[in-house]
N, C-alpha and C positions, 0 to 999 in steps of 0.2 A: 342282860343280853341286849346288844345293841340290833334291829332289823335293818338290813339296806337293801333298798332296791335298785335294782340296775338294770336299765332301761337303756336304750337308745334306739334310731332309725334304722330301718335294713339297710347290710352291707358298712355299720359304723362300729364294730366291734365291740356291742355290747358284750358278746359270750365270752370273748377273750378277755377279757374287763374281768367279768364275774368270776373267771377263772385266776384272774391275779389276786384278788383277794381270797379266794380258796387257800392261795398259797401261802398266806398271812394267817391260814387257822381256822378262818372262817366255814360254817358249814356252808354247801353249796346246793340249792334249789331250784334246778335249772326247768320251769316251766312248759319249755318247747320241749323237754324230752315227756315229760308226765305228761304231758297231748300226744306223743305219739305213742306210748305205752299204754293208754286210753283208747286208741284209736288200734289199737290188736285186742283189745280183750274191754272194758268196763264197760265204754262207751258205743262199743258196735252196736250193740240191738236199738239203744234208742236215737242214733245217729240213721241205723236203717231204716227205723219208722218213719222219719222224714226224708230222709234222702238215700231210698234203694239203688239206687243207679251210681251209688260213690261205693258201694260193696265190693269183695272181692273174698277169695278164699281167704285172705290172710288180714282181712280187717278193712278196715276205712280207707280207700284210698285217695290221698291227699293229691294227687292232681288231678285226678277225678270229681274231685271235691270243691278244689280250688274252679277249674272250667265251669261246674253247674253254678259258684257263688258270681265269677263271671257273667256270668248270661241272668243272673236273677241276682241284684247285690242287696233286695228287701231280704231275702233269705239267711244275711249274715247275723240280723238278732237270732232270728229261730236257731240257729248253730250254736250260737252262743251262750243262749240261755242251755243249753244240752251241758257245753263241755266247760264254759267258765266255773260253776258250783261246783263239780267236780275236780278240776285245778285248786279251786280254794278250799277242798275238803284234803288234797293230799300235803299242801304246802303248810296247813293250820297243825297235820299231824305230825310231820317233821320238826315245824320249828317247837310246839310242846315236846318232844323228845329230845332238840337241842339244848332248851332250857333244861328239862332237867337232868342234861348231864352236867350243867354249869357252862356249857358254853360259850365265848365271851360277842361272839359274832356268826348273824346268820344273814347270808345273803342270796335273795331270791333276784333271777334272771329272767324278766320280763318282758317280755317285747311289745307288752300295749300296757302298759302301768298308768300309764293316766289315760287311756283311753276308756278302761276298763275302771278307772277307780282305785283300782290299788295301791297307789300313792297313801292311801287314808290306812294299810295295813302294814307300813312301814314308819323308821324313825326318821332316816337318812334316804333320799335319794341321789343317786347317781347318773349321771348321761351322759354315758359314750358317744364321743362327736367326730367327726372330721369335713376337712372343708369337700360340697358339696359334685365337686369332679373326682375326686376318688372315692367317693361312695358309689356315684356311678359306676365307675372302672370295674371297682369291687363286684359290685351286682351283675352287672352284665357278664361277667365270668362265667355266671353261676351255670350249670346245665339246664338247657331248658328256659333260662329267660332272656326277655324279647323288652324292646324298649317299651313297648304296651303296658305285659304287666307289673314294670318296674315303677311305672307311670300307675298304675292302679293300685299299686299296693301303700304308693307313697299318699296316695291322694285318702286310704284310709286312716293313715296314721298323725297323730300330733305333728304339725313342724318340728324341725329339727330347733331353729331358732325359739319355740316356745317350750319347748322342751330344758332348752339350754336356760329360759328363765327361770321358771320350774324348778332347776335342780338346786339342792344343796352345793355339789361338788359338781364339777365337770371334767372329764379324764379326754383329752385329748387322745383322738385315735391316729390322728394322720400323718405321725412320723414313724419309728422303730418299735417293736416291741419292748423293747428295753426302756425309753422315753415315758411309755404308757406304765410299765410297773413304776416307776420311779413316781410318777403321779399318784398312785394308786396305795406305794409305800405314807408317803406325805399324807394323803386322807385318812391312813389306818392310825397313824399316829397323832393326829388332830383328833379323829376320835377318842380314841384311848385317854388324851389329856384330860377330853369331856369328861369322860366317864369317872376319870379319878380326882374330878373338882368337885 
């Protein structure tokens, strides 16, 4: 079973990426969601030990969360060391189940992969890209965000350019959907050749 990982910057379509190869058979391990399914139930008690003020009835709440990392950005190990070992206890259990149903591809959807290290639990990376005015465009859509925290959020992650060195593959995000699977087709079948050399 081949690992890939797929990574890119906010607003560059890494999830939609990860979702093109789903569609190619691959199992899919979508990260950001296991952080929010964490963040209702595993992770609340020791999330609330350090940080009571991001509580709510219904779990962790993430801009609540995000505001306090805001105003204290020392606090983002302390979070981290809580909810990253726990992401990597759910992703290690999925891809053992992958394998042994004989799976041929599993791909986990990352959004700090080398920030975090992760690169070194995979075979293949990937990095969802696009040129740097429509990532903008993209983000500033989003509800809720403000050129501040587009600007803060960018400033914790990998460049996009080194990112781009970094990868294996690079799936171009900034034309069609259609464009991006057609890239995404071509790296499934460059692997595949690997695998059967």
């Amino acid at each position: 079973m081949i690992v890939i990982g797929v990574t890119g910057s906010i607003g560059m379509g890494k999830s939609t990426t990860a979702r093109l190869f789903a569609a190619h058979g691959a199992v899919l391990h979508d990260a950001d969601a296991v952080v929010h399914a964490l963040y209702r139930g595993e992770a609340v008690p020791l999330v609330a030990a350090r940080f009571p003020e991001a509580i709510t009835e219904e779990g962790v709440d993430r801009v609540k969360l995000a505001a306090i990392l805001a105003e204290d950005p020392a606090a983002l190990p302390v979070l981290e060391a809580i909810v990253h070992p726990m992401v990597q206890a759910v992703e290690a259990e999925r891809m053992a189940a992958a394998r042994s149903e004989g799976r041929a591809m599993f791909v986990t959807d990352v959004p700090l992969l080398f920030e975090t290290g992760a690169e070194n639990r995979v075979d293949v990376v990937v990095v969802a890209s696009a040129p740097s005015e429509i990532q903008a465009t993209r983000v500033l859509k989003r509800p809720g965000m403000t050129p501040e925290r587009f600007a803060a959020i960018l400033a914790r992650q990998v460049p996009d350019a080194e990112k781009r060195r970094r990868a294996h593959f690079i799936v171009d995000t900034g034309h069609s959907k259609e464009a991006s699977a057609l890239i995404v087709a071509d790296i499934v079948r460059a692997l595949a050749a690997k695998a059967a050399a």
